[in-house]
Structures are given as structure tokens and as C-alpha cells.
FIVO-768424 format. One record per residue: residue in three letters; x, y, z of N, C-alpha, C, O in turn. Coordinates in steps of 0.2 Angstrom, whole numbers, padded with zeros to 4 digits, always signed. Layout:
N
ALAXYZXYZXYZXYZ/...
***
This chain:
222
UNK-0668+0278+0097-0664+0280+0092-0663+0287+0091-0658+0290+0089/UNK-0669+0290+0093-0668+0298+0090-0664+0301+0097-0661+0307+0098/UNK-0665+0296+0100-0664+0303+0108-0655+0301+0107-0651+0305+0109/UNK-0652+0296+0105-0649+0293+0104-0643+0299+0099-0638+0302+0100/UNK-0648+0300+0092-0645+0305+0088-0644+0312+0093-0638+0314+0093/UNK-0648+0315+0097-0651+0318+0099-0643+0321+0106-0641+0326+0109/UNK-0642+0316+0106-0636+0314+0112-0630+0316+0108-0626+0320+0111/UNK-0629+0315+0103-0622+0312+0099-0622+0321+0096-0616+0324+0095/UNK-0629+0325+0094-0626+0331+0092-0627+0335+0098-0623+0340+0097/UNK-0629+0335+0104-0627+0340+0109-0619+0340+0112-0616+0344+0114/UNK-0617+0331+0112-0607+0331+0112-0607+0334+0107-0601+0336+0107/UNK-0609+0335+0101-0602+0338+0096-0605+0345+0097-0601+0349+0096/UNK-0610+0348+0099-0611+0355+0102-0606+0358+0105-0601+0362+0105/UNK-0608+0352+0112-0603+0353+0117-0595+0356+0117-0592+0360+0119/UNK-0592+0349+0112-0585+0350+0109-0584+0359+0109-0580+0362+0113/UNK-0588+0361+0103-0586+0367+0099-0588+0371+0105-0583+0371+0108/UNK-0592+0373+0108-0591+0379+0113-0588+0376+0118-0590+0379+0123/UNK-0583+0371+0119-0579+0372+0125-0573+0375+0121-0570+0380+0124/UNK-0572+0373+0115-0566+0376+0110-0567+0384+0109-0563+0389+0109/UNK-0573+0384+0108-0572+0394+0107-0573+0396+0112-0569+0401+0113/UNK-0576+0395+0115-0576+0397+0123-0569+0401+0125-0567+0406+0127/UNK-0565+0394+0124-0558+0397+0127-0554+0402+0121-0551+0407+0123/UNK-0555+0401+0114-0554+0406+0109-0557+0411+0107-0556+0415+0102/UNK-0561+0411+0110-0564+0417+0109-0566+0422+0115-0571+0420+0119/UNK-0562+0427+0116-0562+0432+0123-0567+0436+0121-0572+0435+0124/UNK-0567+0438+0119-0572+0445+0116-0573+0443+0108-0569+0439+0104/UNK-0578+0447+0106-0580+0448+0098-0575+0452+0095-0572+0450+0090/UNK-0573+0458+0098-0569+0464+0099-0561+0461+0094-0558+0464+0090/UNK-0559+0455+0099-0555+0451+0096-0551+0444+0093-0546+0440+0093/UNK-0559+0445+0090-0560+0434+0088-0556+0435+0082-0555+0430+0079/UNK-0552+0440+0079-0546+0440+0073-0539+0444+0076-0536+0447+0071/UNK-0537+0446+0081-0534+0450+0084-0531+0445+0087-0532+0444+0093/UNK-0527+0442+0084-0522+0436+0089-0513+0439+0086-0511+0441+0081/UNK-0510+0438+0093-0502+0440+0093-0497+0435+0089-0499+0430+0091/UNK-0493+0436+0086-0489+0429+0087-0483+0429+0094-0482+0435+0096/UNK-0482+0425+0096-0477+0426+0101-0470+0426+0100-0468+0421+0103/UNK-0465+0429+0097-0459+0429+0096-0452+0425+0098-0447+0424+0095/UNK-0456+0423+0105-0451+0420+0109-0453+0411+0111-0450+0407+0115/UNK-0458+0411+0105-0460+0405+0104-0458+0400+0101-0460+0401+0096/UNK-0454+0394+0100-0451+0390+0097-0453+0388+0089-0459+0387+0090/UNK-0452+0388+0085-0455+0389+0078-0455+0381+0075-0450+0379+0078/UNK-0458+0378+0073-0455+0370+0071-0454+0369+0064-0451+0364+0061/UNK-0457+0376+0062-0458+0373+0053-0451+0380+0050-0450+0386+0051/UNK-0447+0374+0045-0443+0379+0042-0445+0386+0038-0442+0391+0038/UNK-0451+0384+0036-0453+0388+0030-0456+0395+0032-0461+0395+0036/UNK-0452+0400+0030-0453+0407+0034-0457+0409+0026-0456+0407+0020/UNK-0464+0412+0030-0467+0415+0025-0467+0422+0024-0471+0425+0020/UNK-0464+0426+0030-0464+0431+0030-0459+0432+0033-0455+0428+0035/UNK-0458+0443+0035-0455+0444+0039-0457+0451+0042-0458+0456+0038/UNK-0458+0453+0049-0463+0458+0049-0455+0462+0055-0453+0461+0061/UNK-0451+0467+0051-0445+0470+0055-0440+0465+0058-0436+0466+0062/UNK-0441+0459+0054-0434+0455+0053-0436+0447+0059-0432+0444+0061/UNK-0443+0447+0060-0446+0444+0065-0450+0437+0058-0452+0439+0052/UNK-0448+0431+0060-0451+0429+0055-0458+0426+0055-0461+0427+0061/UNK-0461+0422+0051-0469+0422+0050-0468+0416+0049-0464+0415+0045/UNK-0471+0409+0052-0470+0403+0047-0476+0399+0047-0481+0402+0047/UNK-0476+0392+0047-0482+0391+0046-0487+0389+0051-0493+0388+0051/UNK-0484+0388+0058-0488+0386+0065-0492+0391+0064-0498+0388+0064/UNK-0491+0400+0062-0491+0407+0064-0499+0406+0062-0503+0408+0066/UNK-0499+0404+0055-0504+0403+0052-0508+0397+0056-0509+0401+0061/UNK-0510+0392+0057-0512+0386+0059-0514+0390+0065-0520+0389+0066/UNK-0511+0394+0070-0516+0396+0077-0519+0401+0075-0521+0404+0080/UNK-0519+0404+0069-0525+0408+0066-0531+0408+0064-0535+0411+0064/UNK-0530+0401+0061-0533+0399+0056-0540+0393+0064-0546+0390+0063/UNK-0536+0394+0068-0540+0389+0072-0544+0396+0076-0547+0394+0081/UNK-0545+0403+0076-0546+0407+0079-0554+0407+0076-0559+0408+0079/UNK-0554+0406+0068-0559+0407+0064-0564+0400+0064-0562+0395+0061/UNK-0571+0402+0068-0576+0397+0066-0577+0391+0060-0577+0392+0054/UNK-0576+0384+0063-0575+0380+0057-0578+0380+0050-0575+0379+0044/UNK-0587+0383+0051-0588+0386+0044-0586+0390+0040-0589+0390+0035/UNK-0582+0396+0043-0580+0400+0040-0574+0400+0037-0572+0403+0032/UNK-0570+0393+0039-0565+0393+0037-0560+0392+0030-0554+0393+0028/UNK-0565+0390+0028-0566+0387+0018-0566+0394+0016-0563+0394+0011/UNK-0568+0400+0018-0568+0405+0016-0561+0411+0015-0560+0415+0010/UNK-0557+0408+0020-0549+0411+0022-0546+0408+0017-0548+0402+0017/UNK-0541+0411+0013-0535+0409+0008-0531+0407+0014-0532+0407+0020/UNK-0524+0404+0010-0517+0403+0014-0514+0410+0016-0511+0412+0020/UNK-0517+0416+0009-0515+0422+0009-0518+0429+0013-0515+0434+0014/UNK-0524+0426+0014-0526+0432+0018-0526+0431+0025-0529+0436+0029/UNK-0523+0423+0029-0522+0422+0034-0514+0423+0035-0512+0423+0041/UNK-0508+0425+0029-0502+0428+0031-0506+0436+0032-0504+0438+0037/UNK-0509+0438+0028-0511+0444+0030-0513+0448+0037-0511+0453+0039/UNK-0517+0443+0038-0518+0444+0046-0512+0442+0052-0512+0444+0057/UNK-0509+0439+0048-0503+0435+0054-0497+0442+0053-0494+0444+0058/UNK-0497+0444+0048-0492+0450+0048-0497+0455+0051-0494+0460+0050/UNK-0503+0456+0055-0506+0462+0058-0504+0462+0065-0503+0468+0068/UNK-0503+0456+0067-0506+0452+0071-0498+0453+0073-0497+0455+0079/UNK-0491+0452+0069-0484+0453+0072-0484+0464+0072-0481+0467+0075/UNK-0487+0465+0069-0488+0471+0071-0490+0473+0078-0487+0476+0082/UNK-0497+0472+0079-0498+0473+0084-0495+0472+0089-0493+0476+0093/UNK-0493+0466+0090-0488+0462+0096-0482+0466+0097-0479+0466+0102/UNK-0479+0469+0092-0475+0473+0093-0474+0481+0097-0471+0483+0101/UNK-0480+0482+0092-0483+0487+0096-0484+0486+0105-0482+0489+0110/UNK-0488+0481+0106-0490+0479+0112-0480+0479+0117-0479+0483+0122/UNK-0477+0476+0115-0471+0476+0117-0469+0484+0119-0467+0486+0125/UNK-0470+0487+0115-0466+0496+0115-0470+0498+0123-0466+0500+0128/UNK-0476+0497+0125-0479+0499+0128-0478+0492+0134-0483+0490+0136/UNK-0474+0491+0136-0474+0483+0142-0479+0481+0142-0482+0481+0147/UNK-0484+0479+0137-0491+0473+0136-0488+0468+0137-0482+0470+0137/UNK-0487+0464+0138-0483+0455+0138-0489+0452+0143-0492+0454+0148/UNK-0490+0444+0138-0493+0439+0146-0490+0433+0146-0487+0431+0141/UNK-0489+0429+0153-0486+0425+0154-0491+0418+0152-0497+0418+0150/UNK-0487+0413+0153-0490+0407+0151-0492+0406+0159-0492+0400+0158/UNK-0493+0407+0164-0495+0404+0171-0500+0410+0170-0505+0410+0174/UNK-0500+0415+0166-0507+0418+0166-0513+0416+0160-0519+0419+0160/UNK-0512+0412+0155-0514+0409+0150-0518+0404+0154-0524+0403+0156/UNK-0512+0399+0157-0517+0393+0162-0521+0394+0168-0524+0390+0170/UNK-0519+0401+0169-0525+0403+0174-0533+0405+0171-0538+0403+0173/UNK-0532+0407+0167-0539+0410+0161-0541+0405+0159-0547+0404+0159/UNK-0537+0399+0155-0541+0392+0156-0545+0389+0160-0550+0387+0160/UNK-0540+0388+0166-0544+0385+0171-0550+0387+0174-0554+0383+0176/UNK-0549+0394+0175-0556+0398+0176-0561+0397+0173-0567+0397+0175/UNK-0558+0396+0165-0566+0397+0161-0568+0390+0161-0574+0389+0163/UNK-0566+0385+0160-0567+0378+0160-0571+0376+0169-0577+0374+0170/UNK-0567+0378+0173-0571+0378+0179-0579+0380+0179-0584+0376+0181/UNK-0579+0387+0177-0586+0392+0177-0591+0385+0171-0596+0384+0174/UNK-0590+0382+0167-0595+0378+0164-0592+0371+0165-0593+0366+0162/UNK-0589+0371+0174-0591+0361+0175-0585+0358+0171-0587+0353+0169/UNK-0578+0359+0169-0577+0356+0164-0570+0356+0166-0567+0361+0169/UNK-0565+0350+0165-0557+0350+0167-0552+0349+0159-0554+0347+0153/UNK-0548+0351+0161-0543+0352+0157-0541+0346+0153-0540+0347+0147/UNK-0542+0339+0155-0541+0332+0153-0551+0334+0149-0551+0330+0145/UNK-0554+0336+0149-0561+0335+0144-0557+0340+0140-0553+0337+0136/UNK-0557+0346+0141-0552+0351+0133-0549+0347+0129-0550+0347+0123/UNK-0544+0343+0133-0538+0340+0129-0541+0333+0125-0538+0332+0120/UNK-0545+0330+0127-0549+0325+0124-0553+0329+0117-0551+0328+0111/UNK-0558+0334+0119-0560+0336+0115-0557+0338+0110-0561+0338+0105/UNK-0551+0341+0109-0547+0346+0104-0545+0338+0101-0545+0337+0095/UNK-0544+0332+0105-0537+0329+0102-0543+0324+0097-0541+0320+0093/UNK-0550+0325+0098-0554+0320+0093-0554+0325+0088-0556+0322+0083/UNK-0553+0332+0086-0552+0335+0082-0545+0337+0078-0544+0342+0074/UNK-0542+0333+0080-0535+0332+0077-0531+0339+0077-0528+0342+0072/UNK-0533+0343+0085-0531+0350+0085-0525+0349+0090-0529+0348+0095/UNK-0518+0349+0093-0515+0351+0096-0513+0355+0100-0511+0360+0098/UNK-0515+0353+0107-0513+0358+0113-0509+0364+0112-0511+0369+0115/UNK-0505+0363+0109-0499+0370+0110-0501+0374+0105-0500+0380+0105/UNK-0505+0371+0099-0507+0377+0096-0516+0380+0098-0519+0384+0094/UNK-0518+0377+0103-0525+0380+0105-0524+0383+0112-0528+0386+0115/UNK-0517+0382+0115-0515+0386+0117-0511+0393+0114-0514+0398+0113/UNK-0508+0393+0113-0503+0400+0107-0508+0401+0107-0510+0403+0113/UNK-0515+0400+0103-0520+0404+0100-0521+0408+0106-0520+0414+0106/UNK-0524+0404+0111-0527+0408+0116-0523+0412+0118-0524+0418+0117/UNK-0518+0410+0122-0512+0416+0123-0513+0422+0119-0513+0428+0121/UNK-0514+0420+0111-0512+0428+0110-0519+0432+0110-0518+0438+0108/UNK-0526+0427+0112-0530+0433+0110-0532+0436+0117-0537+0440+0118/UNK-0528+0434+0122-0527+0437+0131-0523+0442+0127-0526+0448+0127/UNK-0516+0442+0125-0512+0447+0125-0516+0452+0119-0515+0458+0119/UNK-0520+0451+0115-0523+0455+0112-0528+0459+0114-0529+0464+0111/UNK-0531+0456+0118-0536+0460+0123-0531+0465+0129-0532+0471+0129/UNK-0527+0462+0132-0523+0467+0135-0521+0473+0132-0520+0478+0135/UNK-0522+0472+0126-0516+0478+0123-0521+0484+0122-0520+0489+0124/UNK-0528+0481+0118-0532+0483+0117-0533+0490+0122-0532+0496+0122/UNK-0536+0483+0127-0539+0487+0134-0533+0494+0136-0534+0499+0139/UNK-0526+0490+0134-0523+0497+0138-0522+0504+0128-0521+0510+0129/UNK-0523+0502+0125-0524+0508+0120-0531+0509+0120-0535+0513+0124/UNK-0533+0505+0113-0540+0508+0111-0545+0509+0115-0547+0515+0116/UNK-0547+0504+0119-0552+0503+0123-0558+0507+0129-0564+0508+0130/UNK-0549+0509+0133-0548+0516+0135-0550+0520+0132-0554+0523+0136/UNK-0550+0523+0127-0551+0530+0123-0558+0531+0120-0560+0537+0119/UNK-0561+0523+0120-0568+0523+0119-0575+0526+0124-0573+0525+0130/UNK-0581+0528+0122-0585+0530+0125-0589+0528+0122-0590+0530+0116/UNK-0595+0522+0126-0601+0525+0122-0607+0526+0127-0608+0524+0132/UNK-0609+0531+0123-0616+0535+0127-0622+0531+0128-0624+0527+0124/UNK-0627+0535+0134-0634+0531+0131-0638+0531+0127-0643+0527+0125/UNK-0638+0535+0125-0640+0540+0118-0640+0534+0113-0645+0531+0111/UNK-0633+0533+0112-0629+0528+0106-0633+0519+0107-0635+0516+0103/UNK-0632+0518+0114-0636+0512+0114-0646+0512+0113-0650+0507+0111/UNK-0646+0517+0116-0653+0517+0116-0658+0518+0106-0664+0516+0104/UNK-0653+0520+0104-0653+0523+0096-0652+0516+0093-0657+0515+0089/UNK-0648+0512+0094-0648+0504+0091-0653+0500+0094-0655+0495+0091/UNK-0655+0502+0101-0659+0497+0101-0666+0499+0098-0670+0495+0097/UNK-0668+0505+0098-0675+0508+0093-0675+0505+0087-0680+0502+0084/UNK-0668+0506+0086-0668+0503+0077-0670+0495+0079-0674+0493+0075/UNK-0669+0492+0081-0669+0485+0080-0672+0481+0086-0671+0475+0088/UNK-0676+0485+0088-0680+0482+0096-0684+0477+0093-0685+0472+0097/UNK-0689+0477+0086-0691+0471+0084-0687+0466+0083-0689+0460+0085/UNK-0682+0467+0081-0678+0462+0078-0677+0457+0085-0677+0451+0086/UNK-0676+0462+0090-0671+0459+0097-0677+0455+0101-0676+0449+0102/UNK-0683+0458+0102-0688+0455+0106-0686+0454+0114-0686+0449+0117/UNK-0683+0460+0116-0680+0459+0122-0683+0467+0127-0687+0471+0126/UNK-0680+0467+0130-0683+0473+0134-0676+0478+0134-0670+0475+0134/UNK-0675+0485+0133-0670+0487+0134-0664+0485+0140-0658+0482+0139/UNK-0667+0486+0144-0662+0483+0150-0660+0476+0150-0654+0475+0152/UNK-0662+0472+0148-0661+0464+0146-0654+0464+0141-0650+0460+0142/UNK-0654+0469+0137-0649+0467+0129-0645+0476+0131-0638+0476+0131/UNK-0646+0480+0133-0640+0486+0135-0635+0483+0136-0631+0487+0133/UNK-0633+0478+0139-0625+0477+0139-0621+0476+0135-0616+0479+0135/UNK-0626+0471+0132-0624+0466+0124-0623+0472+0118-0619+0472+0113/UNK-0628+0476+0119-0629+0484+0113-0623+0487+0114-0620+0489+0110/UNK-0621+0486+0120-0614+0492+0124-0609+0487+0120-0606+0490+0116/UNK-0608+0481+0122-0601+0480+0121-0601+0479+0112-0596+0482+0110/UNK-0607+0476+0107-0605+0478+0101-0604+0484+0097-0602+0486+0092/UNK-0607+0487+0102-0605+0496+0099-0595+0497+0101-0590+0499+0097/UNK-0595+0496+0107-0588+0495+0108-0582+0491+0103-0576+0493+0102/UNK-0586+0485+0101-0582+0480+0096-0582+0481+0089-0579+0478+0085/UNK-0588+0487+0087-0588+0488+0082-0583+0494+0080-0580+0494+0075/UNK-0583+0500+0086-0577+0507+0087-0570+0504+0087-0565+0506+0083/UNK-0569+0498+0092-0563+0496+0090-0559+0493+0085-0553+0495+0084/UNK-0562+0490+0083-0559+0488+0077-0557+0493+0071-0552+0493+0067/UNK-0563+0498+0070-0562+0504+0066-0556+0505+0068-0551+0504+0064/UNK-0553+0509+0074-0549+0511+0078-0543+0508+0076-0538+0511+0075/UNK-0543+0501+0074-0536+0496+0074-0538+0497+0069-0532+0499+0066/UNK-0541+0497+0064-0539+0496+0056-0536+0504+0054-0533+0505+0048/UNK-0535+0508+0060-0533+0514+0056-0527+0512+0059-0523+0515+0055/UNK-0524+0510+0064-0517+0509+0066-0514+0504+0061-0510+0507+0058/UNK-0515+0499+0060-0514+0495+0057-0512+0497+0050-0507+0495+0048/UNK-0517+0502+0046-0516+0504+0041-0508+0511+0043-0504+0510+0038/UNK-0507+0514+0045-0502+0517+0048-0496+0513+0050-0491+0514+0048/UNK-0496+0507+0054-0491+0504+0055-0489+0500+0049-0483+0499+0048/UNK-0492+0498+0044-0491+0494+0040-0484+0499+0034-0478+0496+0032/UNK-0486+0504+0033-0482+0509+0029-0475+0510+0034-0471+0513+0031/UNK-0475+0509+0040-0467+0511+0043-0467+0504+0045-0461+0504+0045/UNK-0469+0498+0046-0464+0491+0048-0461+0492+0039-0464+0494+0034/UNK-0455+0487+0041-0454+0483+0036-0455+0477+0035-0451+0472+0036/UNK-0461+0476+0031-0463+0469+0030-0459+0466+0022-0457+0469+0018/UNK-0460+0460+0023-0456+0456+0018-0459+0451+0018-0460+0449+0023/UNK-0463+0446+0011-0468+0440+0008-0465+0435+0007-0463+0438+0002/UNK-0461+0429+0007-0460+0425+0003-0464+0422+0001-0467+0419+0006/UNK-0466+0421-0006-0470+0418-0009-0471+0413-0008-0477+0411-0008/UNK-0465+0407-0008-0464+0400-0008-0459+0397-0001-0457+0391+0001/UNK-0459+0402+0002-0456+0402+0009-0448+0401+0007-0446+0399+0001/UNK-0445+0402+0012-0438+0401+0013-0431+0397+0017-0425+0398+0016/
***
């Protein structure tokens, strides 16, 4: 009976990292998702409008699937428009600069990753669908946090440096805590110092672009 229990929570283990697996690209950009513009919209109700581009509620819904199931209790409906109006910002921006990704290159990044842990696209679709999650919106999600990382990589990313100095300095501080050997955790040291600069980075764009888009709230949608 235990091994039995034992079974029953490594599949629901399982489930959730095949699901983040694919939404989540980097740490850098586990709230950094686009909306797609040229997307089919299904729900009338416009809750925003970011330069006459509108906001509605799928927009929400593949955001809201970006964020960890416990965390989720945590996000308002409001501060998931907040993020969705960042989020048509950036995607914008992405645009000015030819950022864009296709959907045959979205289905290539699944297939690889599903591949790389043993796994086909009929287990994904199974697993999402015992969670009452829809394909086209855990697709959209992922799509946009591919185009979010692209965009990254060709702005912020690029402009970042970090030194060994800088990793070596976190891992002194916290080598207790790590129990690991430097060489073992440097990588992992690199890329959160990387995710920890970039997002600084994006929060000051973000704060800059916010004051020149014209954004518009409907409170109660339209």
C-alpha cells in the first residue's frame, strides 16, 4: 500500500515537471511571457489596451499558468493585468527590433525538451488535459517565454557581464549554505547572478516604457 502511495506521488511529481519543464526556460524569464497579437482572441471582454493592442482574458489565463501552482493564490486578477500589460510591452518592443518566433519553432523546443527526458507529446497532452489545462494555452504560454528569451538575449543579455570575482564572492558568502564545491555550483552562481541583473535591467525598461505607451484599464472589461 505504501509503495503503492509512493507511486501515485512520483506521477503527480512527474506531471508538474513535465509541465514546467516546458514553461519555464530560464528563471531569468518565468514572468517575462509575450502576448502574441496575431493570436486569435476568443473572449470578448477586453481588459486592457497597451497602444490600441487589446488585453483580454486568454492573455491572463497563459500567465497565470507561467506561475507555480502554489504561488498562484498569491496573484490578484489585477496584478496578472499588470504583468500582461508588461508583457504587451515588451512584445512590442521585441517587434521594433525583428524579435518574432514562429510556431514550427515553438514545436521544435517541445519536442526537444520532451525528447531530452523520454517523453512524447501525447504524455504532455494527457498530462495538461488531467489538469483541466488546454493545449493552445500551454502552448501561447511557452511560445511566449521562447520569444521572451530571444528578445532578452538580443537586448539585455548581451550587455551583461559577470565576473569571477562576482561569482566567487556569492559563493564565499553562501558556500555553507551550498555544500558543494565551487566548480560543482559556478555555473548555477553565473546564471542567477545573470537573472538576478536582468530583470533589474527590464524593470528599468519597463518603468520607461510604461510612461511613453498608451496604456488603457477597463475595469469591468468592454
Amino acid at each position: 500500500m505504501k509503495r503503492v502511495r509512493n507511486d501515485r506521488k512520483l506521477k503527480t511529481k512527474r506531471n508538474e515537471i513535465i509541465i514546467w519543464l516546458l514553461v519555464i526556460v530560464l528563471a531569468v524569464v518565468l514572468a517575462l511571457i509575450f502576448y502574441s497579437a496575431s493570436k486569435p482572441k476568443t473572449s470578448t471582454s477586453v481588459l486592457a489596451e497597451v497602444n490600441g493592442i487589446k488585453i483580454v482574458q486568454d492573455d491572463l489565463n497563459e500567465i497565470a499558468l507561467t506561475v507555480p501552482a502554489s504561488l498562484r493564490a498569491n496573484f490578484s486578477a489585477a496584478e496578472l493585468l499588470e504583468q500582461a500589460i508588461n508583457f504587451e510591452i515588451i512584445r512590442q518592443e521585441a517587434a521594433k527590433i525583428g524579435v518574432t518566433i514562429t510556431d514550427d519553432e515553438v514545436e521544435k523546443n517541445i519536442d526537444g525538451l520532451l525528447s531530452s527526458v523520454g517523453l512524447t507529446k501525447d504524455d504532455l497532452k494527457k498530462s495538461i488535459a488531467a489538469q483541466n489545462i488546454a493545449w493552445n494555452t500551454l502552448f501561447n504560454a511557452y511560445k511566449k517565454q521562447l520569444l521572451s528569451y530571444k528578445f532578452l538575449n538580443a537586448t539585455i543579455l548581451k550587455n551583461i557581464t559577470v565576473t569571477e570575482e562576482q561569482i566567487k564572492e556569492i559563493y564565499n558568502q553562501y558556500s555553507k549554505q551550498i555544500n558543494a564545491s565551487y566548480e560543482d555550483v559556478k555555473d548555477d552562481i553565473n546564471r542567477t547572478i545573470l537573472s538576478m541583473k536582468s530583470q533589474e535591467f527590464l524593470g528599468r525598461l519597463l518603468e520607461q516604457k510604461r510612461k511613453e505607451y498608451n496604456i488603457v484599464r477597463y475595469v469591468h472589461g468592454s
